[in-house]
N, C-alpha and C positions, 0 to 999 in steps of 0.2 A: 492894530496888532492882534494876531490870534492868540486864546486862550492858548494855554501849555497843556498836553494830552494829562499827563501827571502831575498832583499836588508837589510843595517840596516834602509835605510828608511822606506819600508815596518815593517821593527819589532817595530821600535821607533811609526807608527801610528797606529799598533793595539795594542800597551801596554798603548797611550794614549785613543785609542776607549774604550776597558775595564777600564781603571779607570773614564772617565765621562759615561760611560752608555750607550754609543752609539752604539755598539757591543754586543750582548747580549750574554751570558755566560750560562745560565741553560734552556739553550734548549735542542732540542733531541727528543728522542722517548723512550717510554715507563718509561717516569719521573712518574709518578702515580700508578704502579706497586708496590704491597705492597711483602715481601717476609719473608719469613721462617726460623729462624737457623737451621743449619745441624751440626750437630757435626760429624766431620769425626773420631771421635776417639772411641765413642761408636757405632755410626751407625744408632743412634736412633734423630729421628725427634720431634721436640715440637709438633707437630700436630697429631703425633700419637699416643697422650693419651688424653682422653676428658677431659680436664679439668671442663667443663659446668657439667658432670657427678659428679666428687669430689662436686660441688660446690651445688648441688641437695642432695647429700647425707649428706652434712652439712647442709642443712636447713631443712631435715629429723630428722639428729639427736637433731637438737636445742629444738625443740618441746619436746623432751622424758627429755631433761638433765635438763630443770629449775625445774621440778618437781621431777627429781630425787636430784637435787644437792639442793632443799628445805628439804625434807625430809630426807637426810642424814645430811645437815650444820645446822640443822632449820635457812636458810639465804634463805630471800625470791631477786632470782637473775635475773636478766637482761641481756638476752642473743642476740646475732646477730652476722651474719658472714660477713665475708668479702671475696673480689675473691680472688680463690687463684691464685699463684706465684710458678713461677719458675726461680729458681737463683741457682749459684753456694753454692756448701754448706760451702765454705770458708767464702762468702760474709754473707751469713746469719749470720754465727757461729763470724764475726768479730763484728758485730754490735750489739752483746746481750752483757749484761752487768751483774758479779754478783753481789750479788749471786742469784743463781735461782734454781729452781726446775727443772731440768732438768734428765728427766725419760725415760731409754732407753728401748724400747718396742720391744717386736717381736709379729709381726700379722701374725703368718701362717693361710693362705701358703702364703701370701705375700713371696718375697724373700729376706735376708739379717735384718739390725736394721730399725726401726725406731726411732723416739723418740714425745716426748710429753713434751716441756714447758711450765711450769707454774710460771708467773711474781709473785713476792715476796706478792706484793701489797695487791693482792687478798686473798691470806694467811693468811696475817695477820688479812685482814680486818674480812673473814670468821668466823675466829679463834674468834678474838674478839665477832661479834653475836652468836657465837658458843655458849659464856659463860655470856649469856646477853648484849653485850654491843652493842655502838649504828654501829659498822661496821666500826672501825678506822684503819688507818694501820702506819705502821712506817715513818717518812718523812726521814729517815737516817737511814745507818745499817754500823755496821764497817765494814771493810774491809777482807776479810777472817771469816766470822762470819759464824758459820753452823746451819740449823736447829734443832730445841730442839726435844725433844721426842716427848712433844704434838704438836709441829708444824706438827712435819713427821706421826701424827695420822693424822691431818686434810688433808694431800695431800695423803695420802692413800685412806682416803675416799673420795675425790674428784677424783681420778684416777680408785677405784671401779667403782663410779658412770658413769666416760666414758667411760673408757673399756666397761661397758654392755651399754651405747648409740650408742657406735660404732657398737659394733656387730649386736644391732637391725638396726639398720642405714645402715648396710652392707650387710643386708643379703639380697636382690635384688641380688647382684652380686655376692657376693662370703662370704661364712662361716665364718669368722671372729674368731681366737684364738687368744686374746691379752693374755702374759704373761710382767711381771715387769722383764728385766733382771738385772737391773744397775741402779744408779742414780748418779750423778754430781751435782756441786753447781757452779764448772769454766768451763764455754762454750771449753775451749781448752781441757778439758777432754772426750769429750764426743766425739769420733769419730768412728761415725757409718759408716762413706764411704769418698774418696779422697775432697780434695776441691775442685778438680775443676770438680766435678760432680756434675749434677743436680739433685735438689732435689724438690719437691712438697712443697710448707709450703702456710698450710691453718689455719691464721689467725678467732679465738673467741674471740669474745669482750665480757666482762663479766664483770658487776656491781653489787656490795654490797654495802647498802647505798650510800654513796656519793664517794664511791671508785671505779675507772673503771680500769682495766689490762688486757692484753691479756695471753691468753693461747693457743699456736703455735703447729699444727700436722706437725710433716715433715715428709712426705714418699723419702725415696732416687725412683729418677724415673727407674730405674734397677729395682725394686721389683714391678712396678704397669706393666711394662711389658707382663707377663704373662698373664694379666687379662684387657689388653687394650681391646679387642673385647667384651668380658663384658658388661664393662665402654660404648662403644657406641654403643652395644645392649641398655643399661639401659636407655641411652638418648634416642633412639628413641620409648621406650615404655612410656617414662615420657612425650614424646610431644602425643604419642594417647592419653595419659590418661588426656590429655589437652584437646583434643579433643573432646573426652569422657564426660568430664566435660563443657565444652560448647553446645553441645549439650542438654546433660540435662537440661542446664540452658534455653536454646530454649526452649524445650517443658516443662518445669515448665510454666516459660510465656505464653506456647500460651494455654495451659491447666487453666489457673489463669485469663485468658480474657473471661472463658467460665462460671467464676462462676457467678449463680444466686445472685442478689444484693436486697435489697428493698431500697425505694426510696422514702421521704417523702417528702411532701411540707408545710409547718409550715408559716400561714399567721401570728398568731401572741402569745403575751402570755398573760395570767392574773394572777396576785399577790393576793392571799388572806390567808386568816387564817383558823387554823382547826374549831374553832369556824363558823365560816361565813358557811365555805364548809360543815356543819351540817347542818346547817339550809337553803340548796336550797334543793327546792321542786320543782314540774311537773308545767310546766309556767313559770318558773322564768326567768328573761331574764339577762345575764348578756352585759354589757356596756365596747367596749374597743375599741379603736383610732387606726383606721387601718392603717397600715404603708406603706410607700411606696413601699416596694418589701417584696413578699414572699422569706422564706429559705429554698432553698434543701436542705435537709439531706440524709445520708448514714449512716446506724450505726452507728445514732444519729450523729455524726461527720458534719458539716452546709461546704457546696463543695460549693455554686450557691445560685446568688440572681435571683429572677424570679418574674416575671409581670402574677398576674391572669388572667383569663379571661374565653373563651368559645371558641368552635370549635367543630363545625360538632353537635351544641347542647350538649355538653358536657363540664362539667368543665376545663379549659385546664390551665397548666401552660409557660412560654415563659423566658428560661433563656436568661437573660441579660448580666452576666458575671459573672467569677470565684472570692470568695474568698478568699483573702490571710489570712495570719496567723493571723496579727496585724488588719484584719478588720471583721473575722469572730466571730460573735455572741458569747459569750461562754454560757456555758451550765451552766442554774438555777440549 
């Protein structure tokens, strides 16, 4: 048997260096180094699908849906999105709870299912403004409880209404065919791809009255695949168009500094009546208390107090300084 590199003296005083401190433990080289999953079973990289793209295309379609999902619910609704997420589709699917709306979609040419949940909450709530009422929803629902007929009218039409935000919302990068294949109410039914595949899920927060719920897109990432180059073509034309849009706003401004202004100076005022203002004639001299600073005006709006005087033999005025809101003049 070979000798041991270290006495047990030496082991006994570097396992007391590490428990008081004196020996430092998280050192090294390239501690700060951030890194990537790989899945060696698909092959595919989390980095090579933009997700910043998904998350541009959801704030695209947000803008089109409150106003579609008004005029289809008459539910005037509150919409925002959140980043999206990538998780196993096991983890996802463990943590929803029914019953729910759970609508299994195919977006060709996406590849394979997608699906589309929609929290009970909002359903009801919908439902309820749907038929007058103030936007309530249920605080408990039995267990195994399915939706009614009118219910699965209101998530028809709530699922029309995305289907066609998505499409407009998608059509940058690719055509967009949503069809309804399937629906479920128990999350364990509903299995569009393995669990331990990743999936896309891009959280909406959606509010009816006093009701908030989310409604969840999961793309399995196997189907956004094909159209990754797309995806970050489309981001880098959303950052020119950023650019694009900043520039404008540059030459707005510097074109907005070149408009002609008029420019009043208003020493002071006088109060009278129609009566009175009838009877001044040629001569008349009228009497008023002149104040300590003239007011600048701008389209009528009082900007500057200013000191009269003369310059160069002409009338002149000398601002003194800027008015604020609570000390500028208001307007007789």
């Amino acid at each position: 048997m070979s000798e041991p590199l270290l006495s047990q003296e030496e082991l006994d005083a570097l396992s007391q260096g590490v428990s008081d401190g004196s020996i430092v433990t998280d050192g090294g080289v390239n501690t700060e180094v951030s890194v990537s999953p790989y899945d060696l079973a698909t092959g595919l990289s989390t980095t090579t699908i933009n997700v910043k793209a998904i998350d541009l295309l959801m704030e695209r379609m947000v803008r089109q849906l409150r106003q579609g999902l008004q005029k289809a619910l008459r539910s005037d609704a509150t919409l925002s999105t959140r980043p999206s997420e990538l998780v196993p589709y096991g983890e996802f699917i463990n943590q929803l709870q029914a019953p729910l709306s759970i609508n299994i979609m195919r977006f060709a040419p996406l590849r394979g299912l997608s699906l589309i949940v929609i929290e009970p909450d909002i359903i009801f709530a919908a439902l309820d403004q749907f038929f007058g009422g103030p936007g309530r929803a249920f605080k408990q629902l039995p267990e195994g409880r399915l939706f009614t007929a009118t219910e699965q009218r209101i998530i028809k039409k709530m699922l029309d209404v995305l289907s066609e935000c998505l499409r407009e919302a998608w059509s940058p990068v690719v055509q967009l065919r949503c069809e309804v294949v399937g629906s479920e109410v128990q999350p364990e039914f509903a299995q569009v791809t393995d669990n331990t595949d990743l999936v896309l899920i891009t959280p909406l927060k959606i509010q009816v009255a006093d009701t908030e719920s989310t409604i969840h897109l999961v793309y399995p990432l196997e189907s956004l695949k094909p159209i990754r180059e797309s995806l970050h073509q489309r981001i880098i034309a959303g950052d020119d168009e950023q650019e694009t849009h900043r520039k404008w706003l540059d030459d707005l401004a510097e074109s907005v500094e070149h408009v002609p202004l008029e420019l009043r100076a208003k020493l002071s005022e006088i109060h009278t009546t129609l009566k009175e203002f009838k009877q001044l004639k040629e001569g008349d001299t009228l009497w008023f208390k002149r104040p300590k600073a003239a007011t600048v005006e701008i389209a009528g709006i009082p900007l500057f107090a200013a000191e009269m005087g003369a310059s160069n033999g002409q009338a002149a005025i000398k601002i003194t300084h800027a008015l604020t809101n609570d000390k500028a003049p208001r307007r007789k």
